[in-house]
C-alpha positions as protocol buffer text, in pm:
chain_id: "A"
residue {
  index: 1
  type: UNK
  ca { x: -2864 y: -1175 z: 2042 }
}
residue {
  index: 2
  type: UNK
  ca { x: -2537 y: -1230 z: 1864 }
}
residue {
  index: 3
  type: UNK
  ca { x: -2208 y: -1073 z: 2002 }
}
residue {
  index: 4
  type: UNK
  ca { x: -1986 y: -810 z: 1877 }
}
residue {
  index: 5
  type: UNK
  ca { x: -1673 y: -881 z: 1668 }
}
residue {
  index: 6
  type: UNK
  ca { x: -1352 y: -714 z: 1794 }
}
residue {
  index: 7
  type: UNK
  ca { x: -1133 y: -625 z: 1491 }
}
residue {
  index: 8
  type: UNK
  ca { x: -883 y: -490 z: 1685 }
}
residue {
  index: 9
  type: UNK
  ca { x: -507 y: -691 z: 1596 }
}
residue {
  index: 10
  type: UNK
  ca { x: -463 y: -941 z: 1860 }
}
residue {
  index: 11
  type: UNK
  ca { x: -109 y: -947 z: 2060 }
}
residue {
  index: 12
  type: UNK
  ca { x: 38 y: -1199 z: 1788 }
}
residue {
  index: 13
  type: UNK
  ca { x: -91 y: -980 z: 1499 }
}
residue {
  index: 14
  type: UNK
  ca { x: 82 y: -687 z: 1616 }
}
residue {
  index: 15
  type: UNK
  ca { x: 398 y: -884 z: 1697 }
}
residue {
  index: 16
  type: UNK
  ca { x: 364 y: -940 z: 1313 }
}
residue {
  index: 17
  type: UNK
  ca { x: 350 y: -603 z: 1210 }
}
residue {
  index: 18
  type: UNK
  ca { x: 613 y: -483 z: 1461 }
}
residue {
  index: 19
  type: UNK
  ca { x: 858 y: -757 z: 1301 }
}
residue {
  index: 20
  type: UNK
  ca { x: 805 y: -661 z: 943 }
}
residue {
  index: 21
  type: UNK
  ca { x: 801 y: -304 z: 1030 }
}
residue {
  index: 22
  type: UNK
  ca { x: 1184 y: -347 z: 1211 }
}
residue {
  index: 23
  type: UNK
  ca { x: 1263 y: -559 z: 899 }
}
residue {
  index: 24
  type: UNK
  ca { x: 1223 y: -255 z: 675 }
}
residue {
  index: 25
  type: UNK
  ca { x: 1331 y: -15 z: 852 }
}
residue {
  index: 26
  type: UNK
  ca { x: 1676 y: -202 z: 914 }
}
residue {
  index: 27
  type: UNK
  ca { x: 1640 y: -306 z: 514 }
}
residue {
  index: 28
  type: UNK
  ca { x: 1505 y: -29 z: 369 }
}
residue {
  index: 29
  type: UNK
  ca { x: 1530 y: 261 z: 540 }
}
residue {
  index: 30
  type: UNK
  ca { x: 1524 y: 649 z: 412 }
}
residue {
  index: 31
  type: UNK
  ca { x: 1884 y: 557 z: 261 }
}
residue {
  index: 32
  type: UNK
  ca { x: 1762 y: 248 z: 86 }
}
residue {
  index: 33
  type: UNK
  ca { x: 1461 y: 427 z: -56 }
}
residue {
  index: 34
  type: UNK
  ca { x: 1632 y: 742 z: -184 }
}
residue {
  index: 35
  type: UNK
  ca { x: 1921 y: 509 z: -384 }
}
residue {
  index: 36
  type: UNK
  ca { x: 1584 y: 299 z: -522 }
}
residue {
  index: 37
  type: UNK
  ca { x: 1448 y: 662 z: -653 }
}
residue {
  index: 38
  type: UNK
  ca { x: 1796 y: 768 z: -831 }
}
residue {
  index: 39
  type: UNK
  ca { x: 1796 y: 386 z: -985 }
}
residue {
  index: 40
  type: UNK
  ca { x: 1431 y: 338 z: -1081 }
}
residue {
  index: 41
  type: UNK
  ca { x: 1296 y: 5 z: -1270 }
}
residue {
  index: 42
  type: UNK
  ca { x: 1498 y: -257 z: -1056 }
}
residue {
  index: 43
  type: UNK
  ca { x: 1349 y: -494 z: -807 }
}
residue {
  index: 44
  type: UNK
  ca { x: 1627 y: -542 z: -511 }
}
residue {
  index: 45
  type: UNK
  ca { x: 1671 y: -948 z: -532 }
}
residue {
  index: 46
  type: UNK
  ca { x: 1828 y: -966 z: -203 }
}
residue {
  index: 47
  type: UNK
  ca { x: 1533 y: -788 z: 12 }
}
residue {
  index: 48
  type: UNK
  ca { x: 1274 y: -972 z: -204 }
}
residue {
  index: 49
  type: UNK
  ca { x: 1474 y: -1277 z: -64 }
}
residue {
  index: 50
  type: UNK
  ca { x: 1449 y: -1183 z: 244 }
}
residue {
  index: 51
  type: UNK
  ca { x: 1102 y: -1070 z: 238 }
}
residue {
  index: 52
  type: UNK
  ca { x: 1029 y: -1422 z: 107 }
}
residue {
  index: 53
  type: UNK
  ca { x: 1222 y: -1588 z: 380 }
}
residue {
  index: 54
  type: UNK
  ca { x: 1068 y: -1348 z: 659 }
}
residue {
  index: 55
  type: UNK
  ca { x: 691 y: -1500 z: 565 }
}
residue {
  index: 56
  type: UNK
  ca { x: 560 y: -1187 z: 347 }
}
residue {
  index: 57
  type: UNK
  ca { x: 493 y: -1360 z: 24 }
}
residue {
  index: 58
  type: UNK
  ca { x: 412 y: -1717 z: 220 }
}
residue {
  index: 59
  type: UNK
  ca { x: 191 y: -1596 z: 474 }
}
residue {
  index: 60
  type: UNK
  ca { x: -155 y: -1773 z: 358 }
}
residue {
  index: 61
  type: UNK
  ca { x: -41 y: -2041 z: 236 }
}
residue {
  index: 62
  type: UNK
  ca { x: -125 y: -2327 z: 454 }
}
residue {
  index: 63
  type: UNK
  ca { x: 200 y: -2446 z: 692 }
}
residue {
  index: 64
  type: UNK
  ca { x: 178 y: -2816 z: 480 }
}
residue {
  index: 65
  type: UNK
  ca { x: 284 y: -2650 z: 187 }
}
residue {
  index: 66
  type: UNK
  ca { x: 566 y: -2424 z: 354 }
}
residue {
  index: 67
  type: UNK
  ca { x: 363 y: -2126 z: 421 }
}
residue {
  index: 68
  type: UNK
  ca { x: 262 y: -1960 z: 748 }
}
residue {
  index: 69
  type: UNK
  ca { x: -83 y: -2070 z: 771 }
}
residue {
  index: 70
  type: UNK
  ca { x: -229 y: -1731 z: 845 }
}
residue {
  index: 71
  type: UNK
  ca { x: -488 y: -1490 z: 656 }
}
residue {
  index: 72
  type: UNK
  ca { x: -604 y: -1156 z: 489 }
}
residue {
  index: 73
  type: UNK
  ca { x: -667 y: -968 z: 827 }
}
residue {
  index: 74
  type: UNK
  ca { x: -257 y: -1065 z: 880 }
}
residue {
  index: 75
  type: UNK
  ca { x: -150 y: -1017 z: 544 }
}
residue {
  index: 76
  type: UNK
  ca { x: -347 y: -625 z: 554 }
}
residue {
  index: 77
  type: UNK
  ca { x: -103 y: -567 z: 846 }
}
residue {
  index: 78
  type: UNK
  ca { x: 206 y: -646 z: 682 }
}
residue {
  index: 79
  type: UNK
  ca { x: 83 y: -415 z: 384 }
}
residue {
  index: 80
  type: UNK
  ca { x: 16 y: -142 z: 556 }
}
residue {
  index: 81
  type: UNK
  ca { x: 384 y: -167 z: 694 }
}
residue {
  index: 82
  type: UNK
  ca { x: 492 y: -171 z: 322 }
}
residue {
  index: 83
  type: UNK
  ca { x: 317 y: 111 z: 249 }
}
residue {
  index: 84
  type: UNK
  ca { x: 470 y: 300 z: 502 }
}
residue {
  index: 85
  type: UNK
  ca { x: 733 y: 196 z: 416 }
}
residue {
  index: 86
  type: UNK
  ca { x: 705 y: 276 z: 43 }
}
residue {
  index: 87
  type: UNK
  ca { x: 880 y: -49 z: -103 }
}
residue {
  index: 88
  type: UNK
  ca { x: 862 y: -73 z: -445 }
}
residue {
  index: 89
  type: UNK
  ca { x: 822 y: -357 z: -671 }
}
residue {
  index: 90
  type: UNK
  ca { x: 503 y: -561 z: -737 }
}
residue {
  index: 91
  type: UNK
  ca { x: 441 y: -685 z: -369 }
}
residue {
  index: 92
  type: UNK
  ca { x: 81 y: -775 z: -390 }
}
residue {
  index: 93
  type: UNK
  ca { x: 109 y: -990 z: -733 }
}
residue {
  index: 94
  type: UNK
  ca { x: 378 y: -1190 z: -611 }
}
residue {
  index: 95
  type: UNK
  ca { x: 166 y: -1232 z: -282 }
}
residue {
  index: 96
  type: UNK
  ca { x: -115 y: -1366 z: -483 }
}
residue {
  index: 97
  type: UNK
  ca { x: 103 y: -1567 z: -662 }
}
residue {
  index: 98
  type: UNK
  ca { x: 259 y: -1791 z: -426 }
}
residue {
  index: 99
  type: UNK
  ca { x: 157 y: -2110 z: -354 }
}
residue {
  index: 100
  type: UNK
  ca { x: 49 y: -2071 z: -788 }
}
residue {
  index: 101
  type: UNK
  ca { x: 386 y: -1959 z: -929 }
}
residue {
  index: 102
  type: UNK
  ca { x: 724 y: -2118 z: -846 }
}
residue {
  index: 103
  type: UNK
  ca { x: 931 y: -1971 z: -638 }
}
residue {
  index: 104
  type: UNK
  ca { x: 697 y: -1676 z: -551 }
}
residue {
  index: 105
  type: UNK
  ca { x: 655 y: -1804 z: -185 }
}
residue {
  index: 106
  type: UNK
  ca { x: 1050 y: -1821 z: -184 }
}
residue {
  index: 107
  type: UNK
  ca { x: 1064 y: -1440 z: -295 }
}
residue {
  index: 108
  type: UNK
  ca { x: 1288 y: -1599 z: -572 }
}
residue {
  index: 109
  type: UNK
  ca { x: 1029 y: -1512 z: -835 }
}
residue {
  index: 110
  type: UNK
  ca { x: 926 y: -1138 z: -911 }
}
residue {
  index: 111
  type: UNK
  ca { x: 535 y: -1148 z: -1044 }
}
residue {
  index: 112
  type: UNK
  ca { x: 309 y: -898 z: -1185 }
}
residue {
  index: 113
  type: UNK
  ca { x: -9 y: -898 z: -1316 }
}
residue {
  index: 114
  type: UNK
  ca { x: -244 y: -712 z: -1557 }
}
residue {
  index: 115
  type: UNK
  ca { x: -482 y: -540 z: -1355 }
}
residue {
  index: 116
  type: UNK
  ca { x: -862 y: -528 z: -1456 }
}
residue {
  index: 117
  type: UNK
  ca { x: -777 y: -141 z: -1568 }
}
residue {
  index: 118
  type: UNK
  ca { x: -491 y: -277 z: -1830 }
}
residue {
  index: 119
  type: UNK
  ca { x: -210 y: -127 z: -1611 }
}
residue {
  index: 120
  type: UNK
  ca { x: 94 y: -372 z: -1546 }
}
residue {
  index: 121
  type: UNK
  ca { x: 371 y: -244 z: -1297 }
}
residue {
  index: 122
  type: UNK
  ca { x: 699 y: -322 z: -1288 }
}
residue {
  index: 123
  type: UNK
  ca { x: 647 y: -555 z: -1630 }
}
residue {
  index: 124
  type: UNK
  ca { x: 1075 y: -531 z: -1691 }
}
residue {
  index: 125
  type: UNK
  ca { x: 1165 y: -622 z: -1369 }
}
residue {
  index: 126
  type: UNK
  ca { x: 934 y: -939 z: -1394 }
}
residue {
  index: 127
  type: UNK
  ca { x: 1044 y: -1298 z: -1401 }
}
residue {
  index: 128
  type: UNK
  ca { x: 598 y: -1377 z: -1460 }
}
residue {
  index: 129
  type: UNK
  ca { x: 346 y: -1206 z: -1561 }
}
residue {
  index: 130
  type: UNK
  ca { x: 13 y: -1306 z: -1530 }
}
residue {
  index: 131
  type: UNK
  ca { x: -290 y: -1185 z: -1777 }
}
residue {
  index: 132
  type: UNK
  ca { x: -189 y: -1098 z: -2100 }
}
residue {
  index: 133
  type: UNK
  ca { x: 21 y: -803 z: -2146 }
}
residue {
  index: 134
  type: UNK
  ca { x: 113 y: -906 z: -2552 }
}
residue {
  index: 135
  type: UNK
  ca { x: 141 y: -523 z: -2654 }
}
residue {
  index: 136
  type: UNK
  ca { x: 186 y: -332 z: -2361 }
}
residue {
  index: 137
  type: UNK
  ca { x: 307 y: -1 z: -2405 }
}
residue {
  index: 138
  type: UNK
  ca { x: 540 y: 220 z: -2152 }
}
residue {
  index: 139
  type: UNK
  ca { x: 364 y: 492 z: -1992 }
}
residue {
  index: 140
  type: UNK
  ca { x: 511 y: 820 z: -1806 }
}
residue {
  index: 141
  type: UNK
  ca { x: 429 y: 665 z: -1436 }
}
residue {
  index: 142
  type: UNK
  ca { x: 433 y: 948 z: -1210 }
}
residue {
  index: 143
  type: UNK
  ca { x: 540 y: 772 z: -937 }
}
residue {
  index: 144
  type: UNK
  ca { x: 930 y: 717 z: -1023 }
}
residue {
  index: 145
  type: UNK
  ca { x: 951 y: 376 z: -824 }
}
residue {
  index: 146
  type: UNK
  ca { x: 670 y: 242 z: -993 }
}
residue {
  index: 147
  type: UNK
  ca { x: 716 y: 213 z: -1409 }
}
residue {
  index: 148
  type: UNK
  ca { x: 422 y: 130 z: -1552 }
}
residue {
  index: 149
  type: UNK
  ca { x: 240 y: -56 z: -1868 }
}
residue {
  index: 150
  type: UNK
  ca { x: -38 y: 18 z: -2051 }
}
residue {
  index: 151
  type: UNK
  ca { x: -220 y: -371 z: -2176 }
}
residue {
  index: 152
  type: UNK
  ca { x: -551 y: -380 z: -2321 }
}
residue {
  index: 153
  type: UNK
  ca { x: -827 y: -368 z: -2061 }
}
residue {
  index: 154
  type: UNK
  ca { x: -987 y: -678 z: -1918 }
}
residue {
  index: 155
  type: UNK
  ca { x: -1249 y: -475 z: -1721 }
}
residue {
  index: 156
  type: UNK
  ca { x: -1314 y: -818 z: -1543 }
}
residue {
  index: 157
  type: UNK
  ca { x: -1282 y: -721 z: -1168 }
}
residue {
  index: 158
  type: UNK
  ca { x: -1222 y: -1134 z: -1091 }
}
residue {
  index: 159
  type: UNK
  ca { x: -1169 y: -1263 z: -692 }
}
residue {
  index: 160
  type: UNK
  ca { x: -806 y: -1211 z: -724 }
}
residue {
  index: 161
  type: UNK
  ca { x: -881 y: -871 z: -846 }
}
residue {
  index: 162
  type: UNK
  ca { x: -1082 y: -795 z: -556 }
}
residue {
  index: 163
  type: UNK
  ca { x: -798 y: -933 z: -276 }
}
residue {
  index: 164
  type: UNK
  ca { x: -603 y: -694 z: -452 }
}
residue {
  index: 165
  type: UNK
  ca { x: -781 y: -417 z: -419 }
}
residue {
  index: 166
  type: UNK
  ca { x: -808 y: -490 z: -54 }
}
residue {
  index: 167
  type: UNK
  ca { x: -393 y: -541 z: -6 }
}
residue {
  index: 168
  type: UNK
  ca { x: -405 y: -227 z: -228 }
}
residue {
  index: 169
  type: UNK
  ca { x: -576 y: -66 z: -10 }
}
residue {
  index: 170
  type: UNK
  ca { x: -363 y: -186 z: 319 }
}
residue {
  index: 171
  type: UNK
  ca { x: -49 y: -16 z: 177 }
}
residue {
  index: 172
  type: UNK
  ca { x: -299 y: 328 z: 84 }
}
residue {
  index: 173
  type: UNK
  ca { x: -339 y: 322 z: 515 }
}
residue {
  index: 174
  type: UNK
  ca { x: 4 y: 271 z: 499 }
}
residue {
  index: 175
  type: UNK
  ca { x: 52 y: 590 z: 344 }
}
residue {
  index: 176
  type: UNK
  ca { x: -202 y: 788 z: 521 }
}
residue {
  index: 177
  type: UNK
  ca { x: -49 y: 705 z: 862 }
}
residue {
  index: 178
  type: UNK
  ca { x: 296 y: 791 z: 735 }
}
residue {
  index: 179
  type: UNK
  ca { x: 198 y: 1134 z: 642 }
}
residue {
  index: 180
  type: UNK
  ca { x: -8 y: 1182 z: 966 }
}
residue {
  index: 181
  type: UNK
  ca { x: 344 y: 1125 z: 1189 }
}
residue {
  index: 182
  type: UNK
  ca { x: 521 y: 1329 z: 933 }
}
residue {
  index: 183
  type: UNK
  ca { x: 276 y: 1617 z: 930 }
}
residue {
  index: 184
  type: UNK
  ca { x: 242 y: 1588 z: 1331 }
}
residue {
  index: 185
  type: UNK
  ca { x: 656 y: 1548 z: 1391 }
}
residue {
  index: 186
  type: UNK
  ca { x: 677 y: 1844 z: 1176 }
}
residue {
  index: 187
  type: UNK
  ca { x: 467 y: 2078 z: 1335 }
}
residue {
  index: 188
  type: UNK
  ca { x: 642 y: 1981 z: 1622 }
}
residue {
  index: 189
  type: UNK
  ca { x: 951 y: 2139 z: 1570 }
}
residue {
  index: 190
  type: UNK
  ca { x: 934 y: 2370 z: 1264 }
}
residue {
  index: 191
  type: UNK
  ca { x: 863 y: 2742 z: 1445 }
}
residue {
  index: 192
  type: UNK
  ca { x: 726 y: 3067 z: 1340 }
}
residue {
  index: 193
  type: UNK
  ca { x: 675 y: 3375 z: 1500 }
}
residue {
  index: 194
  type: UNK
  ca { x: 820 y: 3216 z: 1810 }
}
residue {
  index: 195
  type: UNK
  ca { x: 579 y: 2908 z: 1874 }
}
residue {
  index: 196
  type: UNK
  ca { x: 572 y: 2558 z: 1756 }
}
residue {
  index: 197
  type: UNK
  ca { x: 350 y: 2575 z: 1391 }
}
residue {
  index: 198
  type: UNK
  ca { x: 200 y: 2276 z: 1579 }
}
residue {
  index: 199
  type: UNK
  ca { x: 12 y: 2554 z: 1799 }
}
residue {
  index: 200
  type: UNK
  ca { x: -155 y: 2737 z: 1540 }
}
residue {
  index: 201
  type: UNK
  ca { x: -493 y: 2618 z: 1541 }
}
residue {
  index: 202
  type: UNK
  ca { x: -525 y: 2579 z: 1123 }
}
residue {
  index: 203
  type: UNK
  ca { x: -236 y: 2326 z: 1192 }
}
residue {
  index: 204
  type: UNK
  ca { x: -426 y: 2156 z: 1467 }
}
residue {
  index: 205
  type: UNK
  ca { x: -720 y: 2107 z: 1205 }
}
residue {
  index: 206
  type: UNK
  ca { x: -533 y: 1955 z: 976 }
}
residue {
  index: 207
  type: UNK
  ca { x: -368 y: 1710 z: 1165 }
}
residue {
  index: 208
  type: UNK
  ca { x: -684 y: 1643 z: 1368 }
}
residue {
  index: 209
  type: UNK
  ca { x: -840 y: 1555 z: 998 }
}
residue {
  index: 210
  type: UNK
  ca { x: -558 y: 1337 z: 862 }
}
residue {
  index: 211
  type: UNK
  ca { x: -536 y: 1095 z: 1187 }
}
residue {
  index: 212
  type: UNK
  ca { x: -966 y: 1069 z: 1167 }
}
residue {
  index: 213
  type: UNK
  ca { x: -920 y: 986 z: 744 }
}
residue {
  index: 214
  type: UNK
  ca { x: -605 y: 735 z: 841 }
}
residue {
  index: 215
  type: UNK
  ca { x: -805 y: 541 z: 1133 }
}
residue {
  index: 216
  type: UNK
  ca { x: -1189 y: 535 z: 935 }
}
residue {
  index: 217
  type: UNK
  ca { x: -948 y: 404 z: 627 }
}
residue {
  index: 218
  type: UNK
  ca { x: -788 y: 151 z: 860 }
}
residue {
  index: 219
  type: UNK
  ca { x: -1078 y: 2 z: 1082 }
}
residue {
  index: 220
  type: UNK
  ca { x: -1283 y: -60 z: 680 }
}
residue {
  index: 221
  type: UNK
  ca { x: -985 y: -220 z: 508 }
}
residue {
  index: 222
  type: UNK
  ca { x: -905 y: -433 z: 867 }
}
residue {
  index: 223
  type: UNK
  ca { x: -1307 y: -544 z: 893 }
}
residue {
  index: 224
  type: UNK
  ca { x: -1314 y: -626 z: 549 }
}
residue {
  index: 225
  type: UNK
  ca { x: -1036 y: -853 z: 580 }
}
residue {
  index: 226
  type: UNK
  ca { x: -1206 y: -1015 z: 817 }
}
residue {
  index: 227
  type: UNK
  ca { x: -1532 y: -1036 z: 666 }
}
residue {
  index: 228
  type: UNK
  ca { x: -1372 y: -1115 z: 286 }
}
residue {
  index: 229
  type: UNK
  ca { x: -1693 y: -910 z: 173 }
}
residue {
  index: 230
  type: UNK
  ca { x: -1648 y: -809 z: -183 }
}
residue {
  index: 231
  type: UNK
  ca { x: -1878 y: -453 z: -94 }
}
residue {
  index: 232
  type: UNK
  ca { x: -1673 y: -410 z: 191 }
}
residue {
  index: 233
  type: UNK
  ca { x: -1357 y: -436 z: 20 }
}
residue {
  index: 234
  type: UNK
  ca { x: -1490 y: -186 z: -241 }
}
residue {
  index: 235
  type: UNK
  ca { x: -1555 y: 84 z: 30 }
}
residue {
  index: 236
  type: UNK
  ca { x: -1237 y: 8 z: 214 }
}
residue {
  index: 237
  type: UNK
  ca { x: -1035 y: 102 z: -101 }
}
residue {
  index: 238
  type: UNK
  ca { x: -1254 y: 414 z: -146 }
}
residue {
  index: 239
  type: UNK
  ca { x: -1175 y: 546 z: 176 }
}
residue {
  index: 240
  type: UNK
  ca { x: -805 y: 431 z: 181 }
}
residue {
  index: 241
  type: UNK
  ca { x: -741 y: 574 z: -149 }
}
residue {
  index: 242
  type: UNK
  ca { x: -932 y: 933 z: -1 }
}
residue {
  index: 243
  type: UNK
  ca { x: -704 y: 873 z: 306 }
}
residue {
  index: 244
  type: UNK
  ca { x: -392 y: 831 z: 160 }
}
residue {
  index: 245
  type: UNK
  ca { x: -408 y: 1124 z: -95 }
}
residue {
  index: 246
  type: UNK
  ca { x: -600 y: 1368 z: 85 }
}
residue {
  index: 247
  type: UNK
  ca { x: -343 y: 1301 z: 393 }
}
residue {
  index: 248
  type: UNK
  ca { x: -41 y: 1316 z: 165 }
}
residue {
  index: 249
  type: UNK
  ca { x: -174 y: 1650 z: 33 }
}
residue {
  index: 250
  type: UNK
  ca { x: -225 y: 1792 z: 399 }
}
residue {
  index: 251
  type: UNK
  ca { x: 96 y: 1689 z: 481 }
}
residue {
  index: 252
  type: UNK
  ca { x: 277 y: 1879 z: 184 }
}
residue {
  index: 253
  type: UNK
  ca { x: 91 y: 2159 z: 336 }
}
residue {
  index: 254
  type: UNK
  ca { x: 169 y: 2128 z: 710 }
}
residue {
  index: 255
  type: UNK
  ca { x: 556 y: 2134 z: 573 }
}
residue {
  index: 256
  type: UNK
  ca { x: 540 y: 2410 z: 368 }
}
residue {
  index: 257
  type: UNK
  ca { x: 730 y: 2530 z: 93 }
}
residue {
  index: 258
  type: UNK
  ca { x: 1043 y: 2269 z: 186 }
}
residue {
  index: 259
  type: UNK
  ca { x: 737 y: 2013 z: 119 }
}
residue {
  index: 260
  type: UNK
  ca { x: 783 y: 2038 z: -250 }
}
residue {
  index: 261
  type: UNK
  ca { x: 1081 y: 2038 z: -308 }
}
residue {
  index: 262
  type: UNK
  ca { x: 1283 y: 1665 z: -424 }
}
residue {
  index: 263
  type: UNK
  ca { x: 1457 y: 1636 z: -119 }
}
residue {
  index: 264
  type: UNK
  ca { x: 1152 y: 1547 z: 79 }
}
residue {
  index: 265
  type: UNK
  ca { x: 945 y: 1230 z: 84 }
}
residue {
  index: 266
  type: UNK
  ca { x: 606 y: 1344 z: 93 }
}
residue {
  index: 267
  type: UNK
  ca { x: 562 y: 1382 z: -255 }
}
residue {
  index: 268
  type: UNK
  ca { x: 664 y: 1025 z: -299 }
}
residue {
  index: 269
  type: UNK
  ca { x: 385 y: 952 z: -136 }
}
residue {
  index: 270
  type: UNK
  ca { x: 174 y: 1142 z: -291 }
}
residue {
  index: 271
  type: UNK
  ca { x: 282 y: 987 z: -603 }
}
residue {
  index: 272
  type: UNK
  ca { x: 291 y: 669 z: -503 }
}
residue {
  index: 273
  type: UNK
  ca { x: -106 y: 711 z: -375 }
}
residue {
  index: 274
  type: UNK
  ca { x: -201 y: 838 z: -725 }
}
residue {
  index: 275
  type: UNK
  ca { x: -58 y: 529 z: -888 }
}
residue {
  index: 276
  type: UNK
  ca { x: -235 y: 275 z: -626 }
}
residue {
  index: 277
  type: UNK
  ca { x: -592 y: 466 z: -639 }
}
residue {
  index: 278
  type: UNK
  ca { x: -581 y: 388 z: -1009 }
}
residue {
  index: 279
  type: UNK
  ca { x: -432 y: 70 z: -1011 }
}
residue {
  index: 280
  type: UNK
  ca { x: -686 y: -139 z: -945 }
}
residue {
  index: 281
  type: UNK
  ca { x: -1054 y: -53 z: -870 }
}
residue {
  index: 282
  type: UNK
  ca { x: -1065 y: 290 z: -890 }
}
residue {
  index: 283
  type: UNK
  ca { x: -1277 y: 517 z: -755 }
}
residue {
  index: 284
  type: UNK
  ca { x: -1556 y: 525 z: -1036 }
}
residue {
  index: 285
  type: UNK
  ca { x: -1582 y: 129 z: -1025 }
}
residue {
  index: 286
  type: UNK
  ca { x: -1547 y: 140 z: -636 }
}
residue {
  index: 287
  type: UNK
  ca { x: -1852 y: 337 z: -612 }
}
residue {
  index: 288
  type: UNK
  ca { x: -2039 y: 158 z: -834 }
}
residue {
  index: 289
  type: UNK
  ca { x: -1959 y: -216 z: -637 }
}
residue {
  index: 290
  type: UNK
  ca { x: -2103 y: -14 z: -339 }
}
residue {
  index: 291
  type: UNK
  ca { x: -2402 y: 147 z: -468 }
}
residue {
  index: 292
  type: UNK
  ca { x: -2483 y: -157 z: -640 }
}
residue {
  index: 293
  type: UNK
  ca { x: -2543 y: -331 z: -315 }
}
residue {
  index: 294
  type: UNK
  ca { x: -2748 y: -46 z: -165 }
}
């Protein structure tokens, strides 16, 4: 009889997250974010130094070669955080790239990549791109911290592809659990008709839904990075992306009219979900790695 496998973050794990998630939020906090929206299209140099320098880009690479030595259930933690977070810039291609790419490790190298879908983010703020992008096209991103590329479509869905997909999905949890705090702060305070919103039961329902989507999204993508499984992955992104749009869409509603307006952040969210769920592996192709294994 074999044992169970516990895939709950040990105490150094979340020591991890709780140091990249104090980075940010002393580096790039609602201020920081707000001045990236008003100047789309740049990469800020100085916090992908200092992302570089904190471990981020580093972290698998083995310590002989000036890494951290650690792994995917790790680097899925400090995703998540970025997702959250909403930093912009090509995070997970530079990831991938280090230890491959000079100076990617570092954070003194921006990289993007084609993805399998022909998309290629943040291709003008690149110092590499990898895959060919000879022809890509600017598209309308909806997501106005993420400018986009349209490259001819490699439909290959290689092992890089897939880790990406999974980091992909890591900052999609990010997102969800953002929006669930949002929505649950909110309700909170906002009144009407002298109570709390927070005590109408509607309200309850759909905070009671968002935290279930965020933590279902959050044990797949954390058991797939332990397991590496290329199915698993597949279903982790399929319920992250679900999490992170469906909760960004509750939360819009849980705030209300002031919800759609510019000034708040859940529609960057929002946006920023749209743009990951189509990125790479998509829903369509998700489903079809899955069922393919049934």
């Amino acid at each position: 009889m074999t044992g169970a496998v516990d895939f709950r973050p040990n105490e150094d794990q979340r020591d991890l997250r709780r140091g990249i998630r104090e980075l940010l939020a002393g580096r790039f906090g609602r201020e920081a974010l707000r001045a990236a929206v008003d100047g789309p299209g740049r990469v800020d140099r100085g916090l992908w130094k200092e992302l570089g320098e904190a471990g981020f880009f580093a972290l698998r690479l083995p310590e002989e070669e000036g890494g951290v030595g650690l792994g995917l259930p790790e680097a899925v933690l400090l995703f998540e955080e970025a997702g959250r977070a909403l930093l912009p810039g090509p995070l997970v291609a530079t990831h991938l790239a280090a230890g491959a790419v000079e100076g990617a490790a570092e954070g003194l190298t921006v990289v993007t990549e084609v993805s399998p879908e022909g998309l290629v983010p943040w291709l003008d703020a690149a110092d590499v791109v990898r895959g060919d992008a000879a022809g890509a096209v600017p598209l309308r991103s909806v997501d106005p911290l993420t400018p986009l590329h349209r490259a001819p479509r490699t439909g290959r869905l290689s092992a890089g592809a897939v880790e990406a997909a999974l980091l992909t999905a890591a900052e999609q949890v990010g997102t969800a659990a953002w929006c669930t705090d949002a929505a649950v702060a909110h309700a909170g305070r906002r009144e009407q008709f002298g109570q709390v919103i927070g005590g109408f039961q509607a309200v309850k329902h759909l905070c009671a839904g968002m935290l279930v989507r965020t933590e279902v999204a959050r044990a797949a993508v954390q058991a797939a990075a332990v397991t590496a499984d290329r199915v698993e992955i597949a279903g982790a992104k399929l319920l992250a992306d679900e999490a992170a749009v469906a909760n960004a869409r509750d939360c819009l509603q849980v705030h209300g009219g002031m919800g759609f307006t510019w000034e708040a952040d859940v529609h960057l969210h929002l946006k920023r979900a749209w743009v990951r769920a189509a990125l790479v592996l998509p829903g369509a192709k998700a489903a079809e790695e899955v069922a393919s294994a049934l």
